[in-house]
C-alpha distance (Angstrom), angle and dihedral (degrees) to the residues before:
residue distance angle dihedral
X1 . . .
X2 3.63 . .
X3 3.73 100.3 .
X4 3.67 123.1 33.4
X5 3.14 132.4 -22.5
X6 4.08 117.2 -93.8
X7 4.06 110.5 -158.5
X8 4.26 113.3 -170.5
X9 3.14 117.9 -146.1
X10 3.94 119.8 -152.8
X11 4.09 131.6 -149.5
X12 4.15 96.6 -48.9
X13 4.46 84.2 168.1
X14 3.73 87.3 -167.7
X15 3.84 103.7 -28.6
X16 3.73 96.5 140.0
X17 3.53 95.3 165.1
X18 3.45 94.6 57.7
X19 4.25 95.0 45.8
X20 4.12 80.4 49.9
X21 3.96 89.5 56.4
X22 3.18 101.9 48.0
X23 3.80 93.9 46.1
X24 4.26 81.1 54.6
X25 3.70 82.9 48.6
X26 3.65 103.7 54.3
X27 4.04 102.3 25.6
X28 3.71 97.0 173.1
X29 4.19 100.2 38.4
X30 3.71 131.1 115.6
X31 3.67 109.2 -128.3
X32 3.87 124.9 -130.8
X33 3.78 111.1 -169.2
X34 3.58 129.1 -156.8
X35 3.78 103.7 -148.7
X36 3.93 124.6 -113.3
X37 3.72 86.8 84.1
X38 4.22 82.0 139.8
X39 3.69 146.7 78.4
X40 4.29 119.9 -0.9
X41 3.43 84.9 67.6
X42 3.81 133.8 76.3
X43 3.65 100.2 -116.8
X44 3.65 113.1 49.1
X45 4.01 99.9 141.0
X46 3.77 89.3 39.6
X47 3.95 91.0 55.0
X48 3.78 95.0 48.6
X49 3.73 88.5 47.5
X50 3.60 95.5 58.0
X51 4.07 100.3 37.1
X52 3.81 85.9 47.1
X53 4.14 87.5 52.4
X54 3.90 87.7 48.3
X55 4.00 89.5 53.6
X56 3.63 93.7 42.8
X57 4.06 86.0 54.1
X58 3.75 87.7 43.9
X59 3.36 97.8 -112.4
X60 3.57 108.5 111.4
X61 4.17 136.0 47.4
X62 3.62 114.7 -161.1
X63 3.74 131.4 -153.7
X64 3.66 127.7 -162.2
X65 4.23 121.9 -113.5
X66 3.59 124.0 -165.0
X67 4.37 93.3 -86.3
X68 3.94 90.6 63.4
X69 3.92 90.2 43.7
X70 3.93 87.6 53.6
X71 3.80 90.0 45.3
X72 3.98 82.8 42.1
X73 3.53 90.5 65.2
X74 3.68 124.6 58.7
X75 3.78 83.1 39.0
X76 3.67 95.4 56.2
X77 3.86 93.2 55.8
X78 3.81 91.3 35.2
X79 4.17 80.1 65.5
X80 3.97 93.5 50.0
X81 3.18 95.1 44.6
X82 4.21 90.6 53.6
X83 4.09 75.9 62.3
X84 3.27 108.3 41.3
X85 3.90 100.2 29.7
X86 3.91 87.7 -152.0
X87 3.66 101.5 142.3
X88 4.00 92.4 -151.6
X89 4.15 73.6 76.3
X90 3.65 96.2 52.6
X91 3.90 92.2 43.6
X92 3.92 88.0 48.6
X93 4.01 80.8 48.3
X94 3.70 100.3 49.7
X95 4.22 87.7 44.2
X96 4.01 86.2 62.0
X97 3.37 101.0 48.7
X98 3.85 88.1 52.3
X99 3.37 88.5 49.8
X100 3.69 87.2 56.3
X101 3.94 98.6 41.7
X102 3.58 89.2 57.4
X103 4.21 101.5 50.3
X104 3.70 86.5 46.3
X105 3.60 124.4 -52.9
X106 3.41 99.3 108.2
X107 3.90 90.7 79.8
X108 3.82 75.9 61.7
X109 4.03 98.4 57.1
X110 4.23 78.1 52.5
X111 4.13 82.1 65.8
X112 3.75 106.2 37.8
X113 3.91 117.9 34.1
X114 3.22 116.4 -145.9
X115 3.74 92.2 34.7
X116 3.96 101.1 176.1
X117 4.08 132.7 128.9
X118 3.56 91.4 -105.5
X119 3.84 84.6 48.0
X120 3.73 101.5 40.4
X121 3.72 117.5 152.0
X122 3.97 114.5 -109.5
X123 3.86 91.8 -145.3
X124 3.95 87.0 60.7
X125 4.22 87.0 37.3
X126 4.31 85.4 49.4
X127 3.56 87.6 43.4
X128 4.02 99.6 54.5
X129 3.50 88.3 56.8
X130 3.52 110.9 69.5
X131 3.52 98.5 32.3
X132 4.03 116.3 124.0
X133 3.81 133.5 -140.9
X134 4.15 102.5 -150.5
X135 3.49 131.2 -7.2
X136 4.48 139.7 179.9
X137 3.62 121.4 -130.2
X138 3.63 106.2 -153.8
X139 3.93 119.9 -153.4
X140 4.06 82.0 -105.7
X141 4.11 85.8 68.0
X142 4.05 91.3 -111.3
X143 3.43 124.6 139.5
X144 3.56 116.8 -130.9
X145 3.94 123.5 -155.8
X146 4.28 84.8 -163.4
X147 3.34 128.3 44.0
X148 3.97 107.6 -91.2
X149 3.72 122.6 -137.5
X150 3.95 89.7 -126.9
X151 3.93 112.8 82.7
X152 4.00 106.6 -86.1
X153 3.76 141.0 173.4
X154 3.94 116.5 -112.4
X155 3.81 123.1 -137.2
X156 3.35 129.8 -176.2
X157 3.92 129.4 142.7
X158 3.71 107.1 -107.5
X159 4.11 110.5 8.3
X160 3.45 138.2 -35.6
X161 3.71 121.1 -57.5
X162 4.07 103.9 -90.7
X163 4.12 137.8 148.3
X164 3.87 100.2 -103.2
X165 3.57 127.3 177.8
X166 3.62 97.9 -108.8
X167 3.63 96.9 30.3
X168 3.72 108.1 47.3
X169 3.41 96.0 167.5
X170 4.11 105.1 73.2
X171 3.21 99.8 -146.3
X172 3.88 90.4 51.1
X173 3.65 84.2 54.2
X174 3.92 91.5 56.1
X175 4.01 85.7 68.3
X176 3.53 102.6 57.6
X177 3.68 121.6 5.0
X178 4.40 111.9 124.3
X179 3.75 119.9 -134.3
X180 4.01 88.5 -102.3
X181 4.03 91.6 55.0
X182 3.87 85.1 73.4
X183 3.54 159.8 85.7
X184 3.90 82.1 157.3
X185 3.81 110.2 -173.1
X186 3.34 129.6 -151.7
X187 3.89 135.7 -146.2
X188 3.69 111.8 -102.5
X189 3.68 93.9 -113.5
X190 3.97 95.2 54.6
X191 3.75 101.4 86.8
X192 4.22 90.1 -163.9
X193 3.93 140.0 -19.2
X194 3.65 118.4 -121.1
X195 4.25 114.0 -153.3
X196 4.02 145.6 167.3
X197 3.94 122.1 -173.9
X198 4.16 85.5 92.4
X199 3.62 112.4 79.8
X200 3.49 117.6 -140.9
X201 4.04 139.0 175.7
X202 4.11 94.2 -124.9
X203 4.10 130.9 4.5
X204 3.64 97.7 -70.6
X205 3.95 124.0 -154.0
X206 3.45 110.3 -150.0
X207 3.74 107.8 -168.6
X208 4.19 94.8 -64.0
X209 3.30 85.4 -22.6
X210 4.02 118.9 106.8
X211 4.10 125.7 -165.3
X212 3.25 113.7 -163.6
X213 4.15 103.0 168.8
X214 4.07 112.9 120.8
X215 3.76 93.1 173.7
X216 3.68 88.3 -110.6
X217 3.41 91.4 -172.8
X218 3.87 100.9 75.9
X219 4.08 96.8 9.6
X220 3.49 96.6 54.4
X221 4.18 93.9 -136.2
X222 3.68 131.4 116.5
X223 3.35 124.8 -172.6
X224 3.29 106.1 -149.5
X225 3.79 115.7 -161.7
X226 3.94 126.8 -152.8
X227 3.70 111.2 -166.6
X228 3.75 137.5 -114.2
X229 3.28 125.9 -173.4
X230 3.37 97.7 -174.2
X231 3.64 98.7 42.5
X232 3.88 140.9 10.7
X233 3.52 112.7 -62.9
X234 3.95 136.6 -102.5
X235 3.69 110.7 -104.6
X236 3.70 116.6 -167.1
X237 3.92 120.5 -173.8
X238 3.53 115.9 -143.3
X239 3.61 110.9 -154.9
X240 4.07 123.4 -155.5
X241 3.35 148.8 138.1
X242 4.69 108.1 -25.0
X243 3.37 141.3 81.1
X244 3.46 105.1 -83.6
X245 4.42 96.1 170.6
X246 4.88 70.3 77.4
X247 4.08 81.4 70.6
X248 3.64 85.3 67.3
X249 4.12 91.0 73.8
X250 3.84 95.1 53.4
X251 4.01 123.0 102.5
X252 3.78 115.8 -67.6
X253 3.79 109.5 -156.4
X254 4.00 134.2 120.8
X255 3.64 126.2 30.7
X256 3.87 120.9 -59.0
X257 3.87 110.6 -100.2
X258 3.97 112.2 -135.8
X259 3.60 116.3 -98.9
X260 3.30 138.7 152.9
X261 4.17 130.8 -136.6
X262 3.86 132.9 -115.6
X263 3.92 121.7 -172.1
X264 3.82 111.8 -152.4
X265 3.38 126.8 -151.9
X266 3.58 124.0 -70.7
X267 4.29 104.9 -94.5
X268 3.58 136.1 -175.1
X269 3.80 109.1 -64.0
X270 3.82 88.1 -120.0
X271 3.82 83.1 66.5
């Protein structure tokens, strides 16, 4: 890219170590992140904490995935119903943060202790709030909440932004949708779509559709991606601390997308 360099970021859940690496790595990058940067993992405050510090700096925009949209909300109706007092709010409140505890936030409650709604923890409160759905990445390096006119790279964390039977809302459907829910097309400007939420055993190119999502969490590897708008990007693999022969269980489908592998140095085996 012409302008500055544009790094994605795929699911870390709680991988601090590897977020901290690849900020070593790529010293002068903005940071795109794909969402799911919480719970799974061991490290969920710790990851906020340092994405949050790279946004305050400037230096990082942050999407949502499906895991913060779960956390989202119980909390959300916990907050209306603080307003309203109508306890079909607080029941509605308590169902979502179940619904989060059981796809993953209970790592979380290992972190933060008590980990309630009427105990939620601002960071993860401050955090919700500026996370984005779907952005552009112009050839400039700027991130663009709209498409742009100029050709552009979309990112979003699960797929494209589309009307979907079960997700009528598109940018609902952005969150969740699997590479076989598709065909997802693209705008004729967007030259290919970059996403996580998917786990697969390499980067994966999909048609012009990338997936980028190692399951960091429990493999250890994250692919990060530096953008190209004018051709496919570079995909490092940073390699730490895991089990990454668990990669061999994710979806197979696609072509492999070239990348190349990084060990890291050996770290604590708490990560």
């Amino acid at each position: 890219m012409s302008g500055r360099t544009v790094v994605v970021l795929p699911d870390l859940h709680g991988r601090a170590d590897l977020l901290r690496a690849a900020v070593h790595r790529y010293p002068e990058a903005h940071f795109l992140g794909l969402g799911d940067a919480i719970d799974r993992g061991p490290r969920s405050l710790e990851t906020v904490q340092l994405l949050m510090d790279l946004h305050a700096e400037g230096r990082a925009t942050l999407l949502m995935g499906n895991h913060e949209r779960m956390m989202q909300e119980g909390l959300r109706w916990y907050r209306q119903y603080q307003s309203t007092r109508d306890m079909t709010d607080y029941r509605r409140g308590m169902e979502g943060f179940q619904w989060w505890m059981r796809a993953g936030g209970e790592t979380v409650r290992r972190e933060v202790s008590p980990l309630t709604l009427e105990a939620f923890p601002p960071l993860l409160e401050a955090y919700l709030a500026v996370l984005r759905r779907v952005v552009y990445v112009t050839d400039d390096g700027q991130i663009h909440d709209d498409l742009p006119t100029a050709p552009s790279v979309l990112v979003s964390h699960a797929s494209p932004p589309v009307q979907h039977p079960r997700h009528p809302n598109p940018l609902s459907a952005a969150l969740w949708l699997r590479p076989f829910e598709g065909p997802f097309p693209l705008p004729e400007s967007v030259i290919y779509s970059v996403h996580g939420h998917t786990p697969v055993p390499i980067p994966t190119r999909l048609g012009r559709h990338l997936y980028v999502d190692l399951g960091a969490y429990e493999t250890g590897r994250l692919a990060v991606t530096e953008l190209n708008v004018q051709a496919l990007p570079k995909v490092t693999v940073l390699c730490g601390p895991g089990r990454p022969e668990l990669g061999g269980r994710y979806s197979r489908f696609g072509e492999p997308l070239a990348a190349q592998a990084e060990q890291l140095p050996i770290s604590s085996p708490r990560f």
